[in-house]
N, C-alpha and C positions, 0 to 999 in steps of 0.2 A: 468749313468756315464756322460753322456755328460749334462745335468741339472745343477749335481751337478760342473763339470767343467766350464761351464759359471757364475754360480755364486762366484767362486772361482776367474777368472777375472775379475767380476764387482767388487768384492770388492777389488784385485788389480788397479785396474784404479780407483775408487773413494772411495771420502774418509768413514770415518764410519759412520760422522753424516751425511754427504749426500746421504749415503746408506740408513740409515734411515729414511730420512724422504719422500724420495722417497719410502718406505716403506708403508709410513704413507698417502700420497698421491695414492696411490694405491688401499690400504683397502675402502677409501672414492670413489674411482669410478676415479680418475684423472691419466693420462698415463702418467711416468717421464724416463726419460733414464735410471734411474738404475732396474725398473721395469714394465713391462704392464700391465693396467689395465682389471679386467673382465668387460665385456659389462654387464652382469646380476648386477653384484656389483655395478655397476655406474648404470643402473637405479634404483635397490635396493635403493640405496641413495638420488639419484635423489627423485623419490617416497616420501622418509622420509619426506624430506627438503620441498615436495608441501604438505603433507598433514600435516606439522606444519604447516606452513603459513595459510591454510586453517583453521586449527582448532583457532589459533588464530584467525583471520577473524571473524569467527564461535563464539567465545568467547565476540569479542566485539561488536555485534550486538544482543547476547541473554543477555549479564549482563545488558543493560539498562530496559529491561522485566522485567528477573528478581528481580533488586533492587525495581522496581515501586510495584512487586506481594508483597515481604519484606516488604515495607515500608506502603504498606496499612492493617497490623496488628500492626505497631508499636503503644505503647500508650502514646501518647500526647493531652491526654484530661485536663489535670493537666496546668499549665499556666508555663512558664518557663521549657518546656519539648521538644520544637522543635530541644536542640542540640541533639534529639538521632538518626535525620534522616541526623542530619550531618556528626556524629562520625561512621552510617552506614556504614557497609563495604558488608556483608554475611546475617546480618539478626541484627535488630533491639535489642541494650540490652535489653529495658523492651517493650516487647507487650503482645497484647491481649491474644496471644494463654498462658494459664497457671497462668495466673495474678490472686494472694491474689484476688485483690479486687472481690466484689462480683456485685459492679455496674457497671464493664468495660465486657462486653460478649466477645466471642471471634471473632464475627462480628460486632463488638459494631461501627467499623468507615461503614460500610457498611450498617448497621442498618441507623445509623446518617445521611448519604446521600441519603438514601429511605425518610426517613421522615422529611427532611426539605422543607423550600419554597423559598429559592434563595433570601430574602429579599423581595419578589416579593407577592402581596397579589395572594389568589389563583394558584400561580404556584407551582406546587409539581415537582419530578421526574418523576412521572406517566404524567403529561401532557407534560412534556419536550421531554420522551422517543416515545409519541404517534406524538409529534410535530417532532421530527426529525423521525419517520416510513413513517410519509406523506410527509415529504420534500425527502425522497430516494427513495422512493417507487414508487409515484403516477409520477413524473416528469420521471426517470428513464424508467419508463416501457414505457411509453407512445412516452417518446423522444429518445431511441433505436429504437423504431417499425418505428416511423419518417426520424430518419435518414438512415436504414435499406432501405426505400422507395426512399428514396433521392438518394443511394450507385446503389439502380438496377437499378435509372434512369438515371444515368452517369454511368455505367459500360456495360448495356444489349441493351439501347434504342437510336439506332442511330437519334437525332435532332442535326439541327443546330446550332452552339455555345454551344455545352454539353463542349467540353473542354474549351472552354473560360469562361463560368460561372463556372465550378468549379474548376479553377485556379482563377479565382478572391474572388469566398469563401474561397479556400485556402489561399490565400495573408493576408487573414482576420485576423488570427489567428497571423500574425506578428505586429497586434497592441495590445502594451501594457495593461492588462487590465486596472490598474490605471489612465490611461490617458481620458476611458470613464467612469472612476465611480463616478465622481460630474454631468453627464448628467444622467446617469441611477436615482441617488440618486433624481433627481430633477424630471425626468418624472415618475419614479414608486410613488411616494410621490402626486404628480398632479394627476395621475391614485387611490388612497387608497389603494396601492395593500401594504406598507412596513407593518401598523399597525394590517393586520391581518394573515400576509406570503404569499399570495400569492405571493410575488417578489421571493418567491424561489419554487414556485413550478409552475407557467404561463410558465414564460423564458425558464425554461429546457422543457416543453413538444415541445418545436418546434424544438430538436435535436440538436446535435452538430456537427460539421464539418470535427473536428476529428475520431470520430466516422463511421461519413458517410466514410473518406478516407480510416479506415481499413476495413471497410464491403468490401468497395470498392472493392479495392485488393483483399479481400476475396474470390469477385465472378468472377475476372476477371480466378480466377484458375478451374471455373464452364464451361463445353463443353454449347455452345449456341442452338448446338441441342438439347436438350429441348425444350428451347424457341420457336424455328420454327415447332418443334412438336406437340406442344402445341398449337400454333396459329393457323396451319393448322386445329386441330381440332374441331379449333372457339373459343379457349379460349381466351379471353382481358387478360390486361396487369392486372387489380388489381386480378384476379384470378389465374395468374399466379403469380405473387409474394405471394396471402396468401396461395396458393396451391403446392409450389413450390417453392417457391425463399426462402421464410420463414423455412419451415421443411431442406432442404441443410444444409442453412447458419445459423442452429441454434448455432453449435459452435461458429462461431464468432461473432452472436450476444449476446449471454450468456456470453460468456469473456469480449465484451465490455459493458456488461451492469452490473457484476459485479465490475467494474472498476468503471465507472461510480456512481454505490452504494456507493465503499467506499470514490469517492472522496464527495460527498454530505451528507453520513454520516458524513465524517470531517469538514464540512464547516464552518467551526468558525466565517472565516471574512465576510461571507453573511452575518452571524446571527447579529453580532454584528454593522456592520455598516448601513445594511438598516431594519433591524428589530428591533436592537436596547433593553433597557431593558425593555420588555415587556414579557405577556402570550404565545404570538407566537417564544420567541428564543427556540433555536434549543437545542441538550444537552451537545456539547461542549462549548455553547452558556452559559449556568445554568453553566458547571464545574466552569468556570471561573470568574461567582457572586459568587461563595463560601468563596473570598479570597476578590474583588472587591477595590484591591488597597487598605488593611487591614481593610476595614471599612463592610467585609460580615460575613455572621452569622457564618464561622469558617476561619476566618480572621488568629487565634494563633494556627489552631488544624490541622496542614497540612495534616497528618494522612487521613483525610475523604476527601480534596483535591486529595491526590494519588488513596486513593480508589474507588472514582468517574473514576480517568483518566483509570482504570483496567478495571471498568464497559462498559465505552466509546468505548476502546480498544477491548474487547472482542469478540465482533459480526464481526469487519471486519478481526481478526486474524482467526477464524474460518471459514469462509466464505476461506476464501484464504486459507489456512489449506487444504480444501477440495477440491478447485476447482485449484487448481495451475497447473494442467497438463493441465487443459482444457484451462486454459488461456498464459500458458505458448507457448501450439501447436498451437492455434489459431491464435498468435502474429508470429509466423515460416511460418504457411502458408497463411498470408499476400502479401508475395514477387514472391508468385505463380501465372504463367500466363500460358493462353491457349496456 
């Protein structure tokens, strides 16, 4: 009775569309004088509104994948065929997958990018994909373990000016790359290292700085008793980092060295500007003589263009697919100190 009599006075004191839409704000979660809102119903709503946002979100960072996955079955082998990647929206009007013809396969652009040679005599995709394994691989592994060295010797080993020197390798990193790559371009060239890649795989074994500062941090969240434990037992320092400092900090060395992967798998502007079109670029290096300013061997066929970029793509989507908790925890306990 008394429910029903307060709403009998709400709606004498206010009018009916005001009743109303004080109504209507209310079902959405918002508190108006002619009505109180439920808490549950306002974050119900609340709720709604973050995970549209989110899903759009979600939406515009998987439609560029997917149109690349679409469009490297489209068939544009035919001359005057490129506007089907324009008119693309969902999936390509005429592709491989179902095509009359009997000479278009339904990998046929994937095929065509296995077996071309980039314009380039002797380079295949086979030597491009072995050329960029050794430019991520060999550098990576080597120049993680470096920096990793570097991280326990500014974080574990008290000498004099530890913080001084690596606050001035840090300051490092605020200069420009651009601004030293006509010295690099002149001395790696003076050295012979661009004509056969070694300028991308020497450089990187001596570690990165960055790298060293999240080891860093890494171990600063590591108790030092060990360390004195260890030492009292007679252990030196390189025994205790490969016996100790190493197996700890494998997570955040594995995160940083996945990272490090995929940034050297993608290294397009090494390849292209100090290696140049030669046997040694790299194979984001090759995707990009495909097209070569319309003058590469599928210059009109974009099709085998996108489906190189899928290829390319692949390995570091996966790799991160698999490892993103480890690299995700890793980057969290960073900020951790003793």
């Amino acid at each position: 009775m008394e429910n029903e009599t307060m709403v009998i006075e709400e709606k004498k004191e206010y009018s009916s569309f005001r009743y109303a839409v004080g109504a209507i704000l209310a079902f959405f979660g918002f508190s108006s004088k002619t009505h109180r809102a439920s808490k549950k119903r306002a974050k119900l709503v609340a709720d709604i509104f973050t995970y549209i946002i989110l899903l759009f979100g979600t939406f515009l960072m998987v439609y560029p994948f997917w149109w690349m996955l679409a469009g490297s079955f489209a068939d544009t082998h035919n001359p005057g065929t490129t506007g089907i990647l324009r008119e693309m929206v969902w999936w390509p009007s005429t592709s491989t997958i179902g095509n009359s013809d009997k000479t278009v396969t339904m990998f046929g652009n994937y095929g065509d990018f296995f077996g071309t040679n980039f314009g380039i005599s002797g380079f295949s995709f086979w030597r491009a994909l072995i050329n960029n394994l050794i430019y991520s691989i060999v550098p990576v592994v080597i120049g993680v373990i470096t920096s990793a060295s570097a991280a326990f010797a500014f974080s574990k080993i008290n000498w004099i000016g530890r913080n001084a020197v690596f606050y001035f390798l840090l300051a490092a990193i605020m200069v420009p790359g651009p601004s030293i790559m006509t010295a690099q371009y002149s001395m790696y060239g003076a050295l012979n290292w661009r004509s056969n890649g070694l300028v991308l795989i020497i450089p990187g074994m001596f570690g990165s700085i960055m790298t060293a500062f999240f080891i860093r941090q890494f171990l600063y969240g590591m108790p030092t008793s060990i360390i004195e434990a260890a030492k009292i037992d007679g252990a030196g320092y390189f025994r205790i980092f490969c016996g100790f400092i190493l197996p700890l900090a494998m997570p955040a060395i594995m995160a940083q060295g996945l990272l490090s992967f995929m940034g050297c798998w993608n290294n397009y502007m090494g390849s292209f500007i100090m290696v140049g079109k030669t046997t040694a670029a790299n194979l984001p290096h090759a995707l990009a003589l495909l097209d070569n300013n319309g003058s590469g061997p599928f210059a009109s066929n974009y099709a085998v263009v996108i489906a190189g970029s899928v290829i390319c793509v692949l390995p570091v989507m996966i790799l991160f697919a698999c490892f993103q908790k480890l690299i995700i925890g890793s980057l969290m306990l960073t900020g951790s100190k003793e």
